[in-house]
Structure formats: C-alpha cells, structure tokens
C-alpha positions in Angstrom: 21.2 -34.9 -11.7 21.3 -31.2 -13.3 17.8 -30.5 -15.0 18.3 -27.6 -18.1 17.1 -25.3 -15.5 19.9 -25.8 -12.7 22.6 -25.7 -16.1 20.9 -22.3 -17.0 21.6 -21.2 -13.0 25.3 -22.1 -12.8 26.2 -21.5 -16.8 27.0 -25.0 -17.9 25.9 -26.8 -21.0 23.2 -28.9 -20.6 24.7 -33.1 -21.4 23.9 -34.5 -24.3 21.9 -37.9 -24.0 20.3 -40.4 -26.8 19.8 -43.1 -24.5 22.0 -45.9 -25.4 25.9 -44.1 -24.8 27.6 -42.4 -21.4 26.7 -39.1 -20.6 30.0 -37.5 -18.9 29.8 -33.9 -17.1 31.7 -31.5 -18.6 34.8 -30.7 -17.6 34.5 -26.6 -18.2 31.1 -23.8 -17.9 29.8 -21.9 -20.6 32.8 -19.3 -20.0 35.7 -22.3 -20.1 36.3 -22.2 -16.7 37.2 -25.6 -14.7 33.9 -26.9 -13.5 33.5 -30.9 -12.9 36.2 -33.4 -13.0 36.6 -37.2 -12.5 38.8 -38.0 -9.6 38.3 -41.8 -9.1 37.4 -44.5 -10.7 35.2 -46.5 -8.6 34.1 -49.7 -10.9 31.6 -50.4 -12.9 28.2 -52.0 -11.6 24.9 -54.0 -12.6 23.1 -51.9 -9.8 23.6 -48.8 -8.2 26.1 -49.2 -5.0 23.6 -47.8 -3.1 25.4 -47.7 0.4 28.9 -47.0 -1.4 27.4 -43.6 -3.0 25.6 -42.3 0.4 28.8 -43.5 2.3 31.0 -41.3 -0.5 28.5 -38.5 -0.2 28.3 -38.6 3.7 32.4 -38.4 4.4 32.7 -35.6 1.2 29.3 -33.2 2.2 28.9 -33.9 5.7 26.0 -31.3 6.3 24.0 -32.4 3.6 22.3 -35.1 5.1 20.2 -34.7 8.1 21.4 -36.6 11.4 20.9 -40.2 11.1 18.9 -40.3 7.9 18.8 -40.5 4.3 17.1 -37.7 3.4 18.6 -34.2 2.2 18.7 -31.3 4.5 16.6 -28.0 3.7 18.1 -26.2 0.4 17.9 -25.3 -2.8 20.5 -25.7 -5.7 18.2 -23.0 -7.6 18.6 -20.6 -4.5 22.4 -21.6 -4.0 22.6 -20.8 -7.5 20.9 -16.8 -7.2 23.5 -16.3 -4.5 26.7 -17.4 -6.4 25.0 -15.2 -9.3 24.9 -12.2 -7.2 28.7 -12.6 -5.7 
C-alpha cells in the first residue's frame, strides 16, 4: 500500500478513504500521465486469497521475492523512487 510519503516520491495523489467505500488507484500522476490500471478482474472475497495474490505476484515480479520464501528481497520503493527522480 502507498503511504503519503511514497505518493509524494513518485507524484501521485494520495487515495481518498472514509472507511466504509472502495478506494481505487488512480489511473493518472500528478502530471496526467498513465500511471495504474485494472487489467483483471479477479472476484470478490470474504478473505484475502492469500496464496492467489503471492502466486500473481511471484509469476508478474519474479525477483522480488527471495528463493523459496515469502519474504521481500532487499529494496526500497523510497530509494527506487530518488533514482527515477534523478533520470
């Protein structure tokens, strides 16, 4: 989930939440360009698919898990976002 400090970093809007509707990403960054969209609809669910979204995650960002496990690899969103700042 994007904290107001990882929006600030890659120039999105922060969501708007009150706690009882949907909270969508937004489709475009502070400067309208295409930034998150909804490719699939994958159900709805009284639980979290636990397995489905590490099983999504694993085939989409293959390095971001370490071998074996379920635990991230070494990284940084706030340091991936000071290098996409800088190019």
């Amino acid at each position: 989930m994007f904290n107001k400090n990882l929006c600030r970093l890659y120039r999105m809007a922060p969501l708007d939440f009150d706690g009882t509707a949907d909270s969508l990403h937004h489709p475009f960054d502070l400067k309208g360009r295409r930034q998150m969209e909804f490719l699939r609809f994958h159900g709805e669910f009284d639980d979290l698919p636990y397995e489905a979204v590490l099983a999504d995650l694993r085939a989409a960002h293959p390095g971001l898990f370490g071998a074996g496990d379920d635990r991230f690899t070494a990284g940084s969103l706030e340091h991936d976002a000071g290098r996409t700042a800088a190019a």
